[in-house]
Jmol script that loads the backbone (N, CA, C; Angstrom):
load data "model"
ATOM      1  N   UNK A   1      -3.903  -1.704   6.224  1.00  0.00           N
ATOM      2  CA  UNK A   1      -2.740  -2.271   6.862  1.00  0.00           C
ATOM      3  C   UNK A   1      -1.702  -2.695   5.816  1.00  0.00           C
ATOM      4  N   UNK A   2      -2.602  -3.320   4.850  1.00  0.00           N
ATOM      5  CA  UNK A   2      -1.307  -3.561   3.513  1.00  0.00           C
ATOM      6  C   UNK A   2      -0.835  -2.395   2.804  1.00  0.00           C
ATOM      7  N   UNK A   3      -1.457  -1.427   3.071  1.00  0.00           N
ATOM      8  CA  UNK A   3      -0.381   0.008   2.249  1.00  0.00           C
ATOM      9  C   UNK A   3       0.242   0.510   3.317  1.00  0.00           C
ATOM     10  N   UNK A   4      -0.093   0.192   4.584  1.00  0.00           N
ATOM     11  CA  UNK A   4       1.181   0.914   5.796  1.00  0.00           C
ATOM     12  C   UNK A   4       2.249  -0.406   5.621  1.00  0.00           C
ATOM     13  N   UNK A   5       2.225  -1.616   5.759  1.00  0.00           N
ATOM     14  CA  UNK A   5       3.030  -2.061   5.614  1.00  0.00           C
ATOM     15  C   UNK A   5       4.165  -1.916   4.116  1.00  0.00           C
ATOM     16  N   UNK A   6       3.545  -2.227   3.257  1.00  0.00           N
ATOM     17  CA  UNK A   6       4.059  -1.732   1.977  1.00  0.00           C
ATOM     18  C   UNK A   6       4.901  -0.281   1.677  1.00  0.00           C
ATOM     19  N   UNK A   7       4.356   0.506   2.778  1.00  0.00           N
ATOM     20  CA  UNK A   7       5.186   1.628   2.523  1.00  0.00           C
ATOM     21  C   UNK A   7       6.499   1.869   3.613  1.00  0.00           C
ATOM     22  N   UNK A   8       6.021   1.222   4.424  1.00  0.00           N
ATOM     23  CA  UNK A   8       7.734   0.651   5.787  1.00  0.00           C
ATOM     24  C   UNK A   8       8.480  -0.105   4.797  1.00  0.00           C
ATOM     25  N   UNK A   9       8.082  -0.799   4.165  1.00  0.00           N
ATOM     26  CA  UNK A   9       9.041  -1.756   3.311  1.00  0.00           C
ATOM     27  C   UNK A   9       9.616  -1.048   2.387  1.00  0.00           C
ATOM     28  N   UNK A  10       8.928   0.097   1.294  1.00  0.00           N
ATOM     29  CA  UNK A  10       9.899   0.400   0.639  1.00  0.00           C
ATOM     30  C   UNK A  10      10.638   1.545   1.309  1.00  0.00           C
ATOM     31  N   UNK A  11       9.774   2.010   2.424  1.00  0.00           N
ATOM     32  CA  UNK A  11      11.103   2.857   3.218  1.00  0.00           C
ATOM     33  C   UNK A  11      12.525   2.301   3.495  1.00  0.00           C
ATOM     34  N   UNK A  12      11.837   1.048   4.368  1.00  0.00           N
ATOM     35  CA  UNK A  12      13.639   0.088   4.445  1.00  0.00           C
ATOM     36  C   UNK A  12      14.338   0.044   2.977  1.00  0.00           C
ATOM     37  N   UNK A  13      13.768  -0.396   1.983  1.00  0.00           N
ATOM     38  CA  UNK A  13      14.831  -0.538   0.751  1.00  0.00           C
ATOM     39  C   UNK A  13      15.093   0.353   0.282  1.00  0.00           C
ATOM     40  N   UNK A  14      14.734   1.491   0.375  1.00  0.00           N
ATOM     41  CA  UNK A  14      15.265   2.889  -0.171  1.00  0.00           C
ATOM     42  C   UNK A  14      16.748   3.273   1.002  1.00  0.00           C
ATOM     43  N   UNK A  15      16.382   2.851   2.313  1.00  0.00           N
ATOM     44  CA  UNK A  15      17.861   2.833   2.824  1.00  0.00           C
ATOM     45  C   UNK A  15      18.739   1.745   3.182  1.00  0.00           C
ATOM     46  N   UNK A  16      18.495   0.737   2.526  1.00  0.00           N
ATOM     47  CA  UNK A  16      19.739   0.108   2.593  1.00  0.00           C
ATOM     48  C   UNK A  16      21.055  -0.157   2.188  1.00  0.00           C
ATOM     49  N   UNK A  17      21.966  -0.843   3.389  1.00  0.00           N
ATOM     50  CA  UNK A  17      23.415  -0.603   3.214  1.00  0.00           C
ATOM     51  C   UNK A  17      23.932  -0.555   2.389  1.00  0.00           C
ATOM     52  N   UNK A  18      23.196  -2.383   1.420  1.00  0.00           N
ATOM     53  CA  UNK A  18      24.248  -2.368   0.157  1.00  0.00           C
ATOM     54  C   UNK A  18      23.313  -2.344  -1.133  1.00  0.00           C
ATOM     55  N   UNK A  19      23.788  -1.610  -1.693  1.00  0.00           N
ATOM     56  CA  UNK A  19      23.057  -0.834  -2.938  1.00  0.00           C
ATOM     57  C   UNK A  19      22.413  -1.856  -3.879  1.00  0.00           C
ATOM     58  N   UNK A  20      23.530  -2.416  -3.749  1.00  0.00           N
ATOM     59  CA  UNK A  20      23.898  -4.064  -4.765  1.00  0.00           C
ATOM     60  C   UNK A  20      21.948  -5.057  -4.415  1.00  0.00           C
ATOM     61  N   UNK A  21      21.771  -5.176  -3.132  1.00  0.00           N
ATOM     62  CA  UNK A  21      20.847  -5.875  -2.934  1.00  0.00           C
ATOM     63  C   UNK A  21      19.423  -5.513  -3.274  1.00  0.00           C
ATOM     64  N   UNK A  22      19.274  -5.448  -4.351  1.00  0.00           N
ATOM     65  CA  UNK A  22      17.927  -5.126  -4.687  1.00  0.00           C
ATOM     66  C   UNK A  22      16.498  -6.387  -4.763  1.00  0.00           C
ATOM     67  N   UNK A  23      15.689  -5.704  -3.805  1.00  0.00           N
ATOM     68  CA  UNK A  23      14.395  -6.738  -3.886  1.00  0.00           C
ATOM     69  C   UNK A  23      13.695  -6.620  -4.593  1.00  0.00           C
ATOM     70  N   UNK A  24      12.767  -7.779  -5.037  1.00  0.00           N
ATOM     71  CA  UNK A  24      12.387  -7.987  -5.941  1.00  0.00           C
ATOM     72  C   UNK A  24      10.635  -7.902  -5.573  1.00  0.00           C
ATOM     73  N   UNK A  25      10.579  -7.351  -4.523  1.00  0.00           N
ATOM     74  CA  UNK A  25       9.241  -7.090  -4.657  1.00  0.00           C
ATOM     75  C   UNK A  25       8.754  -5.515  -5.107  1.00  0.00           C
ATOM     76  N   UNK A  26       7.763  -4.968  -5.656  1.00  0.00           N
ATOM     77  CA  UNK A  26       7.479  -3.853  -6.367  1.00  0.00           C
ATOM     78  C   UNK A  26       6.263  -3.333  -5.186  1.00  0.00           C
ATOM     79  N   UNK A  27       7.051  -2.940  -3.961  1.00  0.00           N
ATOM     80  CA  UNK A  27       6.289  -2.291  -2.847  1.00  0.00           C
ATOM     81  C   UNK A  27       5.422  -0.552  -3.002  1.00  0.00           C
ATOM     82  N   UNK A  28       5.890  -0.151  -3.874  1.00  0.00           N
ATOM     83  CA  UNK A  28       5.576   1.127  -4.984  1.00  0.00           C
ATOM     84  C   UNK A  28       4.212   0.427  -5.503  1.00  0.00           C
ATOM     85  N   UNK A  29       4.025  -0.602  -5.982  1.00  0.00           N
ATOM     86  CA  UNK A  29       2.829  -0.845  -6.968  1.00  0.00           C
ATOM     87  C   UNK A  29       1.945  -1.704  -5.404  1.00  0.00           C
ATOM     88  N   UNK A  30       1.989  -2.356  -4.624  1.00  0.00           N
ATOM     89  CA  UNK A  30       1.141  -2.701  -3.617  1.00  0.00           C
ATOM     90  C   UNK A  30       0.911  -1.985  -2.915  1.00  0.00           C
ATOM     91  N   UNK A  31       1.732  -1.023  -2.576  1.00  0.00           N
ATOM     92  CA  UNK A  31       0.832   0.443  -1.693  1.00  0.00           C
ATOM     93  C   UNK A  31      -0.336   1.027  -2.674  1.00  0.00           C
ATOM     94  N   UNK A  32      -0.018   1.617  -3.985  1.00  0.00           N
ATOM     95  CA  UNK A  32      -1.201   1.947  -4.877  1.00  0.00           C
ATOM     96  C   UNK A  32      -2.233   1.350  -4.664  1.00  0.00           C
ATOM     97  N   UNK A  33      -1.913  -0.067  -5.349  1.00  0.00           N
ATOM     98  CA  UNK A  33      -3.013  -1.196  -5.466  1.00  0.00           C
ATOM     99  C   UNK A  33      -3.999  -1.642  -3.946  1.00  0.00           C
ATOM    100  N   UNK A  34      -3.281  -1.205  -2.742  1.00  0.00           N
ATOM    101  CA  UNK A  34      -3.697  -1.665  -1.618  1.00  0.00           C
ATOM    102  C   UNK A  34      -4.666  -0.182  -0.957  1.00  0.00           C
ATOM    103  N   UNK A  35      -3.821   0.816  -1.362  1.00  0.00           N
ATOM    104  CA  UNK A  35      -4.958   2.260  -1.262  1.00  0.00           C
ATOM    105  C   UNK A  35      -6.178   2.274  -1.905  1.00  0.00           C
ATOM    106  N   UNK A  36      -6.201   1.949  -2.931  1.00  0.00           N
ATOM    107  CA  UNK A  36      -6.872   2.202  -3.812  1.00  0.00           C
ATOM    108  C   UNK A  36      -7.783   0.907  -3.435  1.00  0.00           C
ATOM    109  N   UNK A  37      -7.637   0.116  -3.244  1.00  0.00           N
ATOM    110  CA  UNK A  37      -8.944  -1.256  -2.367  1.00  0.00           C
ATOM    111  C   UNK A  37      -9.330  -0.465  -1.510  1.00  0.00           C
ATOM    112  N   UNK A  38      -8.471   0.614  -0.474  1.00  0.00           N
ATOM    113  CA  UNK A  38      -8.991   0.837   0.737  1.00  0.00           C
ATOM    114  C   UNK A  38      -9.881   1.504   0.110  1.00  0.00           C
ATOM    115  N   UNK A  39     -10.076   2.866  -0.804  1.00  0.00           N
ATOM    116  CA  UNK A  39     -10.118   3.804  -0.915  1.00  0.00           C
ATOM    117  C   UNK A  39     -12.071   3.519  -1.826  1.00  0.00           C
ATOM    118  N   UNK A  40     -11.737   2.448  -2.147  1.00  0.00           N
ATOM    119  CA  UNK A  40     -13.174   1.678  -2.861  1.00  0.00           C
ATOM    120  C   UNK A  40     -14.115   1.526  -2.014  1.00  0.00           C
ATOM    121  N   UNK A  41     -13.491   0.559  -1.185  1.00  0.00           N
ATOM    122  CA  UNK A  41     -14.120  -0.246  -0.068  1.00  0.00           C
ATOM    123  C   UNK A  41     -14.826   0.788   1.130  1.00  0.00           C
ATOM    124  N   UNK A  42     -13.731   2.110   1.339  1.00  0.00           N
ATOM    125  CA  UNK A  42     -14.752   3.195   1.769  1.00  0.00           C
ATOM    126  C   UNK A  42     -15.845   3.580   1.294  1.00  0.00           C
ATOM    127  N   UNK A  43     -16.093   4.316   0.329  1.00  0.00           N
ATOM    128  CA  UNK A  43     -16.868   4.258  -0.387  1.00  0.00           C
ATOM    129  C   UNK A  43     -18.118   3.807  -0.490  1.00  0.00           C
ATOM    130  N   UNK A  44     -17.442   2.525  -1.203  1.00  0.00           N
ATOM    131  CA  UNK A  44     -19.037   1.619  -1.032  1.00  0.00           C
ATOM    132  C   UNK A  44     -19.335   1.382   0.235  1.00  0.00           C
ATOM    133  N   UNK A  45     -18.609   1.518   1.308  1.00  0.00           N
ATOM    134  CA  UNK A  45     -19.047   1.337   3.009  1.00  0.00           C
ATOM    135  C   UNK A  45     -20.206   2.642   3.167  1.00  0.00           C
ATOM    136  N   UNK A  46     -19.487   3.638   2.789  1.00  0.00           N
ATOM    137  CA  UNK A  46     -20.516   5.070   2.689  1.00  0.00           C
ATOM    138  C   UNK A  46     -21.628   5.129   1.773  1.00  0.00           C
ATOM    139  N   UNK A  47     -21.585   4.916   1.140  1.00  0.00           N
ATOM    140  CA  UNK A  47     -22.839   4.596   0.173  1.00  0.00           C
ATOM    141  C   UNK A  47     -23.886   4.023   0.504  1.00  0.00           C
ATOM    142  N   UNK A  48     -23.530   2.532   1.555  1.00  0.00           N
ATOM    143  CA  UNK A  48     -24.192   1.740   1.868  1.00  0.00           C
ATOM    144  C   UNK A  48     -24.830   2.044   3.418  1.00  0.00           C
ATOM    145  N   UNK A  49     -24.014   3.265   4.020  1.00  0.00           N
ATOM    146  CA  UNK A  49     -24.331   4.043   5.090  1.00  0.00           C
ATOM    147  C   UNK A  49     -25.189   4.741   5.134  1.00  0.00           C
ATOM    148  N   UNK A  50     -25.277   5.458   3.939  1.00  0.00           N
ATOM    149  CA  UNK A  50     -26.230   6.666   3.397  1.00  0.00           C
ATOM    150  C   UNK A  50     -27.377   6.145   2.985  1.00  0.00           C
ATOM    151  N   UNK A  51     -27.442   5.308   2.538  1.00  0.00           N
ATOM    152  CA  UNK A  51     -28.515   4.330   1.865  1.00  0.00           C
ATOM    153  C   UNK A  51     -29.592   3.960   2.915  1.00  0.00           C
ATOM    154  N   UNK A  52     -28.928   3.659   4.102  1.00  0.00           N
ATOM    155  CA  UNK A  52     -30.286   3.132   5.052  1.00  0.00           C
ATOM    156  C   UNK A  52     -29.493   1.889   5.452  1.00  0.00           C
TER     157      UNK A  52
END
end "model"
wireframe off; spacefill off
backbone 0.3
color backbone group
C-alpha cells in the first residue's frame, strides 16, 4: 500500500501546475524502499509456506 501510494504521489508532482513548487519528499526512494519490504516479506512468507 506504501509503494501504491508513493507512486500516486509522485505521479501528482510530476504534473503539477507550478513548476516552482517542489516537494520535498523523495517519493522515488519510498516506492523502492517500500517494494522492496514487500518484495522480502513475500518471500520469507513463501519460504515459511513451503517449510510446513
Amino acid at each position: 500500500m506504501i509503494a501504491i501510494a508513493a507512486t500516486l504521489a509522485d505521479r501528482r508532482r510530476l504534473r503539477r501546475a507550478d513548476l516552482d513548487k517542489v516537494g520535498w519528499v523523495p517519493w522515488t526512494t519510498l516506492f523502492f524502499l517500500a517494494l522492496l519490504a514487500a518484495v522480502v516479506l513475500l518471500a520469507l512468507a513463501a519460504k515459511a509456506r513451503l517449510a510446513g
